[in-house]
C-alpha positions as CSV (number, residue, x, y, z in Angstrom):
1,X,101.9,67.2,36.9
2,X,100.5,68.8,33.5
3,X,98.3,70.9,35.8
4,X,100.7,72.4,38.2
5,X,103.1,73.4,35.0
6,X,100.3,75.0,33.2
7,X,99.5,77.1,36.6
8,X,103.2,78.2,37.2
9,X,103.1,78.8,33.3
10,X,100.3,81.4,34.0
11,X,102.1,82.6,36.7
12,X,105.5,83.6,35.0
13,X,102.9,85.0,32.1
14,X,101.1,87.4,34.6
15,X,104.5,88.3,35.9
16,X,105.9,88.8,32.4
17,X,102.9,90.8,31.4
18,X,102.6,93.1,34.9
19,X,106.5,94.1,34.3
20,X,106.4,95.0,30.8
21,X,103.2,97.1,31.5
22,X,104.9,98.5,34.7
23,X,107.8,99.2,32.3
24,X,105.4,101.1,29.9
25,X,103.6,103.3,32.5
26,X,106.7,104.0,33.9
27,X,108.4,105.6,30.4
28,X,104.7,107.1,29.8
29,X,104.5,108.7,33.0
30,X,107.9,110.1,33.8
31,X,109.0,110.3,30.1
32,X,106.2,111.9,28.1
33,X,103.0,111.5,29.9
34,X,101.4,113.0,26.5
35,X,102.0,109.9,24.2
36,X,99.7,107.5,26.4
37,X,97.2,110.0,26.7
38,X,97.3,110.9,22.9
39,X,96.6,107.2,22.0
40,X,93.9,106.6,24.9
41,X,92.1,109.8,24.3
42,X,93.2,111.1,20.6
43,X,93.8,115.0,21.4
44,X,95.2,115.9,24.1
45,X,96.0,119.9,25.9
46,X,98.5,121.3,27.8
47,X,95.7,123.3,29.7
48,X,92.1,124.2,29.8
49,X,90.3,127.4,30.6
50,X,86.3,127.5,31.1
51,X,84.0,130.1,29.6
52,X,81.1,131.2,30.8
53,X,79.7,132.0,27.5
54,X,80.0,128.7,25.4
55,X,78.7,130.2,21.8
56,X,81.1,129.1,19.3
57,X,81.1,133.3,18.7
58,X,81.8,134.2,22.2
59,X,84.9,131.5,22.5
60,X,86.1,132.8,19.2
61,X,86.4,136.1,20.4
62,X,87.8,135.1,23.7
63,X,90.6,133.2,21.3
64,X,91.4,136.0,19.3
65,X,91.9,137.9,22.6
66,X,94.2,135.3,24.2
67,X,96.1,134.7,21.0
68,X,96.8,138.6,20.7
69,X,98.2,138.5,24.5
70,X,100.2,134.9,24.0
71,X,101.4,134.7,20.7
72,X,103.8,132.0,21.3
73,X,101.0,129.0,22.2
74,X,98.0,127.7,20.5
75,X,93.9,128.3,22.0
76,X,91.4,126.4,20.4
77,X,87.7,124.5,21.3
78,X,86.7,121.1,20.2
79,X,83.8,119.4,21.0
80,X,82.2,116.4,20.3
81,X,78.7,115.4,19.0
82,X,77.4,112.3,17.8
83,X,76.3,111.9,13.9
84,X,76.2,109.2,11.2
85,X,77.9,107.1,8.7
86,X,75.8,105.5,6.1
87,X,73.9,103.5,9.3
88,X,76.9,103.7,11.6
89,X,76.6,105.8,15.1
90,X,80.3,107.9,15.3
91,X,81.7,110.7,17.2
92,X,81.2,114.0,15.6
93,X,84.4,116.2,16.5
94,X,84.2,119.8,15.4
95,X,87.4,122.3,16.4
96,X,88.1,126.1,15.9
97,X,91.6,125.1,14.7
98,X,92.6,121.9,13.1
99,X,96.3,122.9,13.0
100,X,96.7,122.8,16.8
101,X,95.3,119.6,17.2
102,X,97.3,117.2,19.0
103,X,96.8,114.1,17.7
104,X,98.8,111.5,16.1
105,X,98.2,110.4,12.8
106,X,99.2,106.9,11.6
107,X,98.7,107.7,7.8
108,X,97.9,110.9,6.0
109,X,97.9,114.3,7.0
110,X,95.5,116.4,9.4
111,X,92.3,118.1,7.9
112,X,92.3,121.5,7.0
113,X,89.0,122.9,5.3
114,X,85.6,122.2,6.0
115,X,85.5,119.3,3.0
116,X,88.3,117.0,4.7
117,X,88.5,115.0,7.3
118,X,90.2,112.6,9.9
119,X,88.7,109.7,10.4
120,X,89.4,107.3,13.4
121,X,91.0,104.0,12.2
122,X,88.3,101.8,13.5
123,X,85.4,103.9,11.8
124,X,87.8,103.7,9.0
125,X,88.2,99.7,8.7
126,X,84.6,99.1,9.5
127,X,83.6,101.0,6.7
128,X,86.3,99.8,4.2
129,X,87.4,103.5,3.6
130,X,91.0,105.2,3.4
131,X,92.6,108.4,2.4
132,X,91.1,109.9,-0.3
133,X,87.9,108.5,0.0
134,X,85.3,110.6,0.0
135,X,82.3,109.6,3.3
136,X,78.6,111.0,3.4
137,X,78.5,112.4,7.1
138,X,74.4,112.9,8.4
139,X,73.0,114.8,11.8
140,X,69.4,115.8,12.3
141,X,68.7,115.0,8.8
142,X,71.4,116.8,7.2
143,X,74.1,115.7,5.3
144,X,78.2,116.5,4.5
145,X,80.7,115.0,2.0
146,X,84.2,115.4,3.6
147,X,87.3,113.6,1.9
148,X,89.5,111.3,4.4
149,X,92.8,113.6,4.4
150,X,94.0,111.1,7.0
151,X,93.8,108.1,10.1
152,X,93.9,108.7,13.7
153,X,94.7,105.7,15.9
154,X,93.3,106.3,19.7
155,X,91.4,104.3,21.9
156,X,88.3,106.1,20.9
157,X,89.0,105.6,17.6
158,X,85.5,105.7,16.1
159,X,85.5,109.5,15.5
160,X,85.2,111.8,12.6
161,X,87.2,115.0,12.7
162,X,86.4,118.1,11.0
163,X,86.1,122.2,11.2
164,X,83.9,123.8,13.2
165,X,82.3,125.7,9.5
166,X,81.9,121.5,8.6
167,X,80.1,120.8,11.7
168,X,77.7,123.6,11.2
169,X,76.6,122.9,7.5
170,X,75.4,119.5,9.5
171,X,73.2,121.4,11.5
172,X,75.3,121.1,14.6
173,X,74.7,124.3,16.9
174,X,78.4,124.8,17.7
175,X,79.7,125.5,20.8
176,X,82.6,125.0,23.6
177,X,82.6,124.2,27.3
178,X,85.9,125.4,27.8
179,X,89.1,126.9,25.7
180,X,92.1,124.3,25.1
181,X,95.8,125.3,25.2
182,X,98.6,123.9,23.4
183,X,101.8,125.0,24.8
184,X,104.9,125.6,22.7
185,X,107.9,123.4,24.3
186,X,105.7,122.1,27.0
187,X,107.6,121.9,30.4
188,X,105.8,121.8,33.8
189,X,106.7,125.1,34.3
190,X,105.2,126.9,30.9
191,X,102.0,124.9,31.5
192,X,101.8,126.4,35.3
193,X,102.4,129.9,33.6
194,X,99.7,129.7,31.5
């Protein structure tokens, strides 16, 4: 009958569906665990350390420290904020060093002065903007031009990227929870040494 094929139709469908996901969190798990996480969460560390003093100063310092001890991997913070596009709500996200974020892009190139940007590709299609474009970024009554250097395709892909030196001519008191690592040639074994 018409109703028990459409019901073994959604059954071979589910099936199809489950293995090819299985398939896909298999590769991404055993293979490189990184790649999902980069396009669920945008960047993503190879470690963390906490600070007790979260000024944007204070991590700095700490930075410098660790970077003169480890020359080999890459310490930065990011954080995350919330601001405005024309009317639009977005994530804010301010970093120490744009250079070690570890993000993919889909088009363009990563932000490197406090006038550029990355912008998510969602914020980017809702707004009918692309590289080159130049957006008006507003928090607590102040606002930033920044230039779209590039496109960033994530699962929270309604954020706007930029220095820390951008964040604060917003107004944004800057500051990290914690220090991020990003480990040269990233094996389970450097990423325990750290």
């Amino acid at each position: 009958s018409p109703v028990q094929s459409f019901v073994i139709m959604c059954i071979v469908l589910a099936v199809a569906f489950i293995t090819a996901f299985s398939a896909v969190l298999y590769y991404n798990t055993k293979v490189d665990i990184s790649k999902l996480q980069r396009m669920i969460l945008g960047d993503v560390a190879d470690g963390y350390f906490y600070v007790e003093n979260t000024s944007a100063d204070a991590v700095k310092e700490t930075i410098e420290r660790m970077e003169e001890n480890d020359k080999e991997n890459k310490y930065y913070g990011i954080s995350l904020y919330y601001a405005y596009i024309d009317d639009l709500e977005t994530n804010l996200v301010y970093t120490t060093d744009p250079s070690a974020l570890s993000f993919d892009l889909y088009k363009g190139r990563m932000f490197e002065t406090d006038d550029e940007t990355v912008l998510g590709s969602y914020l980017a299609d809702e707004l009918g903007l692309g590289i080159g474009d130049t957006i008006k970024a507003s928090y607590g009554g102040k606002t930033k031009d920044t230039k779209i250097t590039g496109l960033q395709q994530s699962a929270f892909n309604n954020r706007l990227y930029v220095t820390e030196g951008a964040a604060e001519e917003l107004g944004v008191k800057t500051g990290y929870e914690y220090i991020r690592v990003s480990v040269k040639d990233a094996d389970t074994d450097k990423v325990d040494d750290i």
